[in-house]
VOPAGU-2260 file (C-alpha; in pm, 1 decimal, decimal comma):
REM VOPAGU-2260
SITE   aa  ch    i         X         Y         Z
SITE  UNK   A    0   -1556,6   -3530,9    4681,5
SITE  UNK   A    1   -1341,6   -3749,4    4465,2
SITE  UNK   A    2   -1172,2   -3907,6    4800,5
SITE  UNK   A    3   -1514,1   -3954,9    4943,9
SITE  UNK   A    4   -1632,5   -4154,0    4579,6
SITE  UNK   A    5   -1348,7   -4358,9    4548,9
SITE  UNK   A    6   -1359,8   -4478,7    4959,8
SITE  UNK   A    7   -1774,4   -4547,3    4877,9
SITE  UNK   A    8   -1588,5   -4769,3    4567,7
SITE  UNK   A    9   -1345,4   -4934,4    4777,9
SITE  UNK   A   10   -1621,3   -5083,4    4983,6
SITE  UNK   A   11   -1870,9   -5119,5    4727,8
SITE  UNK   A   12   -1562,7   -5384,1    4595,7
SITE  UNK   A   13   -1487,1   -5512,5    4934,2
SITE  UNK   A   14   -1834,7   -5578,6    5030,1
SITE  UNK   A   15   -1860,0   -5826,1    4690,7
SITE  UNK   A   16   -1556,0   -5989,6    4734,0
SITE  UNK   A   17   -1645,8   -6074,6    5124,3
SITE  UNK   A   18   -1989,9   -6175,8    5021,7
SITE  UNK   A   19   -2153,8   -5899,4    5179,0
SITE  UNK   A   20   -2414,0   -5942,5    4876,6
SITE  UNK   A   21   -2427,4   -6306,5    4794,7
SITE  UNK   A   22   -2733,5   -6502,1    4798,8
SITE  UNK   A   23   -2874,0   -6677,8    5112,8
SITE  UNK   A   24   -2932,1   -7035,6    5029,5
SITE  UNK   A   25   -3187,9   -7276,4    5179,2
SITE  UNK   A   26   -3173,3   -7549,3    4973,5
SITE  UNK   A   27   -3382,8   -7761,8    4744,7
SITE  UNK   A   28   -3799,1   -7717,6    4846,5
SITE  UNK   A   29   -4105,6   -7550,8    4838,9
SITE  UNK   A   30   -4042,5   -7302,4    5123,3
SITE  UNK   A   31   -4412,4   -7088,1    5108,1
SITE  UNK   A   32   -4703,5   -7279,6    5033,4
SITE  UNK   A   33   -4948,4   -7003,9    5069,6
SITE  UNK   A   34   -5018,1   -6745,1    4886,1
SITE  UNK   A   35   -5051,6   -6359,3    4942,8
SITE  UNK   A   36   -5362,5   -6280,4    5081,0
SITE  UNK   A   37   -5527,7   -5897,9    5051,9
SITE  UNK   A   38   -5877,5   -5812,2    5188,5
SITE  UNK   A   39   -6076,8   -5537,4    4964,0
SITE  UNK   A   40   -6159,2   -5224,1    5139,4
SITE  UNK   A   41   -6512,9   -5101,3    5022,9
SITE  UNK   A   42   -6464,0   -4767,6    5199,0
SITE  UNK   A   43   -6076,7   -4691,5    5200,7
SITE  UNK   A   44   -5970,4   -4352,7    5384,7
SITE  UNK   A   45   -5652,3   -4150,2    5206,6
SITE  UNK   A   46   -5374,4   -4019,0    5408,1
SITE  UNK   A   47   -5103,7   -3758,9    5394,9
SITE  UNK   A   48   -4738,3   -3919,1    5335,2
SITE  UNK   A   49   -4443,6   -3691,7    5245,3
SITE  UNK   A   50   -4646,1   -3431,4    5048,2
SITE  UNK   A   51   -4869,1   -3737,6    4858,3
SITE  UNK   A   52   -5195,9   -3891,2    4902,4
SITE  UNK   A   53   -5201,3   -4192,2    4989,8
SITE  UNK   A   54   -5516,7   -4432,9    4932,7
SITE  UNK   A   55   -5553,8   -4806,8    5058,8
SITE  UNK   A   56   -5762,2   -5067,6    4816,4
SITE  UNK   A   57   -5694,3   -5349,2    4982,5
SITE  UNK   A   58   -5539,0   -5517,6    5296,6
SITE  UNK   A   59   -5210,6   -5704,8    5209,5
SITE  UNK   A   60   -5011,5   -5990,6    5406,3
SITE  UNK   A   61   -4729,2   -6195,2    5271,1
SITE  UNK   A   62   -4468,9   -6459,3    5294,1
SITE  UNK   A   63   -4241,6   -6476,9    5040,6
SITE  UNK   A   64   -3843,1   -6567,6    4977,3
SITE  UNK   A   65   -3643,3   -6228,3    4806,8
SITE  UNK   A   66   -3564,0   -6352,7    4447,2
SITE  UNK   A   67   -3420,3   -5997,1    4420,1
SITE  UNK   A   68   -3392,8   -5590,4    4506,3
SITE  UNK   A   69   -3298,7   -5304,1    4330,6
SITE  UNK   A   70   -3261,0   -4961,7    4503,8
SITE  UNK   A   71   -3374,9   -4669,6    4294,7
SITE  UNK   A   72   -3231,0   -4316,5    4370,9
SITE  UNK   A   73   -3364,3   -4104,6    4027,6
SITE  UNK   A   74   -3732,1   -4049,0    3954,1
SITE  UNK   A   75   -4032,1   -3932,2    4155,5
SITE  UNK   A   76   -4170,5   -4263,1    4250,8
SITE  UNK   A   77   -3817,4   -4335,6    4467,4
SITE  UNK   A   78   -3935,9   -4022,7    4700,8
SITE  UNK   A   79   -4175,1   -4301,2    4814,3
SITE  UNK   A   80   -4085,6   -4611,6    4705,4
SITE  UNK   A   81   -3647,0   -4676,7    4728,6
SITE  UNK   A   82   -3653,3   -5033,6    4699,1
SITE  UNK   A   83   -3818,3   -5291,8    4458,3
SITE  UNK   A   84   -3846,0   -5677,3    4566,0
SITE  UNK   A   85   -3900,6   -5892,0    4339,5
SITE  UNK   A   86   -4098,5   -6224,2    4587,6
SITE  UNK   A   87   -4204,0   -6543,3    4497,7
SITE  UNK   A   88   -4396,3   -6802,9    4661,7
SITE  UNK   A   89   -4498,0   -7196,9    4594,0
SITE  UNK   A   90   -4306,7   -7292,3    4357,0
SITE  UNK   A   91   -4101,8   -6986,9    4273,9
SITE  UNK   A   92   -3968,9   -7042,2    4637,5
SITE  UNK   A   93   -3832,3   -7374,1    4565,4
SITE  UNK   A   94   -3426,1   -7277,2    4444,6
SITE  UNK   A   95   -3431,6   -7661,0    4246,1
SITE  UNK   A   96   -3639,3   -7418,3    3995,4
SITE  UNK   A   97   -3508,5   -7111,1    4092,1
SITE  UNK   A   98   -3157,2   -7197,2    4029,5
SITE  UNK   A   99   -3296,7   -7217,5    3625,0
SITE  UNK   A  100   -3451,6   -6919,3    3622,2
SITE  UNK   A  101   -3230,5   -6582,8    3532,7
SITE  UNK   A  102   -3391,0   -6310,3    3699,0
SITE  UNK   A  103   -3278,3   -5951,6    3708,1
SITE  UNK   A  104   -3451,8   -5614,2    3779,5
SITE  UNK   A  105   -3435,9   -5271,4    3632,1
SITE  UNK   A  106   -3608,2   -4959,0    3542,5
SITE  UNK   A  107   -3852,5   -5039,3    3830,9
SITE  UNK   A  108   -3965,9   -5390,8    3645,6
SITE  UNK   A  109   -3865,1   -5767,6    3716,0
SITE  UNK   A  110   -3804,4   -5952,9    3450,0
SITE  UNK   A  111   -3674,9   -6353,0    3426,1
SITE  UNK   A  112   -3519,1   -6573,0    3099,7
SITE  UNK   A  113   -3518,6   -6931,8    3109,2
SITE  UNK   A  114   -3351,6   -7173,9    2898,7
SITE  UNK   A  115   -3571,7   -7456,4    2919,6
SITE  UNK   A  116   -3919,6   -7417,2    3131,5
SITE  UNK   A  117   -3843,5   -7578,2    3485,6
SITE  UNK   A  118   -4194,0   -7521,8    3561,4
SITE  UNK   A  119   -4454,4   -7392,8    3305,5
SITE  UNK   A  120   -4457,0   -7038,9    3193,8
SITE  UNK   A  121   -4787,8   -6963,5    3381,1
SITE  UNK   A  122   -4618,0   -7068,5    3743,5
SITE  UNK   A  123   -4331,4   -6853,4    3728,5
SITE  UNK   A  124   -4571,7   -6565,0    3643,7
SITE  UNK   A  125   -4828,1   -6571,2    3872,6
SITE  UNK   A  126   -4648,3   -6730,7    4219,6
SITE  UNK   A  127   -4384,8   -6435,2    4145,9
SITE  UNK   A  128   -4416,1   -6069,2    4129,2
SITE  UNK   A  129   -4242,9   -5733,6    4146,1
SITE  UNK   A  130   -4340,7   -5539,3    4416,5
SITE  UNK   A  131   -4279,4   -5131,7    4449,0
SITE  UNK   A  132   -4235,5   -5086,6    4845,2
SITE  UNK   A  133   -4337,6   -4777,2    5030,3
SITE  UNK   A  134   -4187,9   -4795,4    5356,3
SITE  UNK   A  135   -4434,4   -4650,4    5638,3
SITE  UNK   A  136   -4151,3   -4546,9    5876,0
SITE  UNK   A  137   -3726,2   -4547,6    5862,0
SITE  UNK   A  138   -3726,8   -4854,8    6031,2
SITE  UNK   A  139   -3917,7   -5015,0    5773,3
SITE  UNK   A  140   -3698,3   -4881,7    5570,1
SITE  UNK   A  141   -3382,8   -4980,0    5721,8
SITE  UNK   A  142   -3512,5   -5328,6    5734,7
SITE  UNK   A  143   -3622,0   -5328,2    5380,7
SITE  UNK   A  144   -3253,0   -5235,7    5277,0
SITE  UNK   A  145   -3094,5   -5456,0    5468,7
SITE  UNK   A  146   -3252,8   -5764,0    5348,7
SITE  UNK   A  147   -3066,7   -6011,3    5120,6
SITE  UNK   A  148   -3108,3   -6238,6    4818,1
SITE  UNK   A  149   -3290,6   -6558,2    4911,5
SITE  UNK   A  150   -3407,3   -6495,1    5221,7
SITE  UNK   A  151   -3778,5   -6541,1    5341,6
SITE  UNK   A  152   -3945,5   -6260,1    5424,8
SITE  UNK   A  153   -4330,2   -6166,4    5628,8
SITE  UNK   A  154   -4481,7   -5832,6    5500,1
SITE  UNK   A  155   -4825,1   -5660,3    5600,5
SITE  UNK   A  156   -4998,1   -5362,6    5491,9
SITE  UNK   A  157   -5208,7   -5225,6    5184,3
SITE  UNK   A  158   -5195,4   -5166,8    4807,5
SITE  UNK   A  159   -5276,7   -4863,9    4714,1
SITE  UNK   A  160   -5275,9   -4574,2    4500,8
SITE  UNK   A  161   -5072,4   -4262,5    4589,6
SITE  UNK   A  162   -5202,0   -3939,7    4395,5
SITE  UNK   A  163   -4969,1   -3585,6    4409,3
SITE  UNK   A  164   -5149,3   -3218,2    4383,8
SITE  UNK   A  165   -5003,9   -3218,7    4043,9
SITE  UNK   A  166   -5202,9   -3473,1    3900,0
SITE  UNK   A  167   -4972,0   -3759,4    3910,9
SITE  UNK   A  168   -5097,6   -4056,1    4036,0
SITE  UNK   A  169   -4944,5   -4439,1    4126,7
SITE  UNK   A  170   -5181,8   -4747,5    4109,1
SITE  UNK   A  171   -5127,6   -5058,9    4246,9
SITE  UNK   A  172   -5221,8   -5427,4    4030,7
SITE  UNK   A  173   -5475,1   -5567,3    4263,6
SITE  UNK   A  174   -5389,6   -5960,6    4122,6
SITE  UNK   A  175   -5154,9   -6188,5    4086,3
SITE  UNK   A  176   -5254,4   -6315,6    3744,9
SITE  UNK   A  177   -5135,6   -6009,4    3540,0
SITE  UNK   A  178   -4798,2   -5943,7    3326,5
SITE  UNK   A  179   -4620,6   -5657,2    3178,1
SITE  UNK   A  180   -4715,0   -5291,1    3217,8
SITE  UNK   A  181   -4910,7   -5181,7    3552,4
SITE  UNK   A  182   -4852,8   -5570,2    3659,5
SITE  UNK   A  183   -4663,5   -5452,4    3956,8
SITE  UNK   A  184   -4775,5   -5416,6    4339,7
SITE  UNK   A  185   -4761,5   -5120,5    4488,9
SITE  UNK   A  186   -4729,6   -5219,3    4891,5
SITE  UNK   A  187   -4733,9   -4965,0    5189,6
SITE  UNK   A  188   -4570,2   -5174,9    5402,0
SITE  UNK   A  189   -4614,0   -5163,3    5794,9
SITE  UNK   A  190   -4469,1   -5451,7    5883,8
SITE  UNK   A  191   -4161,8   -5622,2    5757,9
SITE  UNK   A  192   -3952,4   -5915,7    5915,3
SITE  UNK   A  193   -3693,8   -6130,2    5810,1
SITE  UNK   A  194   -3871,3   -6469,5    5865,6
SITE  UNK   A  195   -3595,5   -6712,6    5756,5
SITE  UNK   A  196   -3230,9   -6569,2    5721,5
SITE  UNK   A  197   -2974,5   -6841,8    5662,4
């Protein structure tokens, strides 16, 4: 197990040091002009997925450039949902502002530190967000994984709520405009492409 650990190391380092990770960069420009677009659905039917409920509230399509990922192995909501993007559009496509914008992800939230405003505050929150994706199939999901820093990406499907037997239940925002707790999108995504790779 130890040999197995350190070999997963050795290419964790040699992956990073051959730029197996490193940002794809497509210089200087607004590279989405639209924004996401969802459709309400007035009568949404639920559906069984892997032992949840699963609840469309609106249809969902969007084209947005990866301004990060984080894969989450601990907690229930990674039985669903193993990857987080963190997508921006308009001008939070545009790497001029980008590039002056810090932005990391953890504990299933996005969060970004500027020095000085490149754009103001309001932008950066509402043409970005972090969205929790739920993969319909594995070769969503394989996509999903695969997809690097900086590229532009097309996704379709719904937000929705997911609700467990126990109780427990998952809610997706249904707007761009909000911040902080319960801010996040919660996509079941059913079609994912890389768009725009290098």
């Amino acid at each position: 197990m130890k040999n197995l650990l350190l070999l997963l190391f050795v290419i964790a380092v040699c992956w990073k040091l051959l730029g197996g990770d490193r940002p794809v960069e497509l210089g200087p420009g607004v590279r989405i002009s639209d924004e996401p677009k969802q459709t309400t659905i007035v009568k949404a039917e639920s559906f069984d997925f892997k032992s949840y409920q699963i609840t469309p509230l609106a249809s969902f399509v969007i084209k947005a450039k990866v301004l990060s990922k984080n894969g989450y192995l601990m907690g229930r909501e990674s039985d669903l949902s193993p990857i987080d993007l963190a997508l921006g559009w308009k001008k939070m496509s545009d790497e001029t502002v980008l590039n002056q914008i810090e932005i990391t992800q953890s504990g299933r939230w996005y969060h970004w530190q500027v020095q000085d405003f490149p754009i103001p505050r309001t932008e950066i929150e509402t043409q970005s967000a972090n969205m929790h994706l739920i993969p319909a199939s594995k070769a969503i999901e394989s996509m999903i994984k695969q997809v690097k820093h900086g590229q532009i990406i097309d996704m379709r499907g719904y937000l929705v709520r997911v609700d467990s037997k126990d109780g427990w239940h998952w809610l997706s925002s249904l707007t761009r405009n909000d911040t902080g707790a319960h801010a996040c999108e919660l996509v079941f995504v059913q079609s994912f492409n890389v768009s725009v790779a290098e």
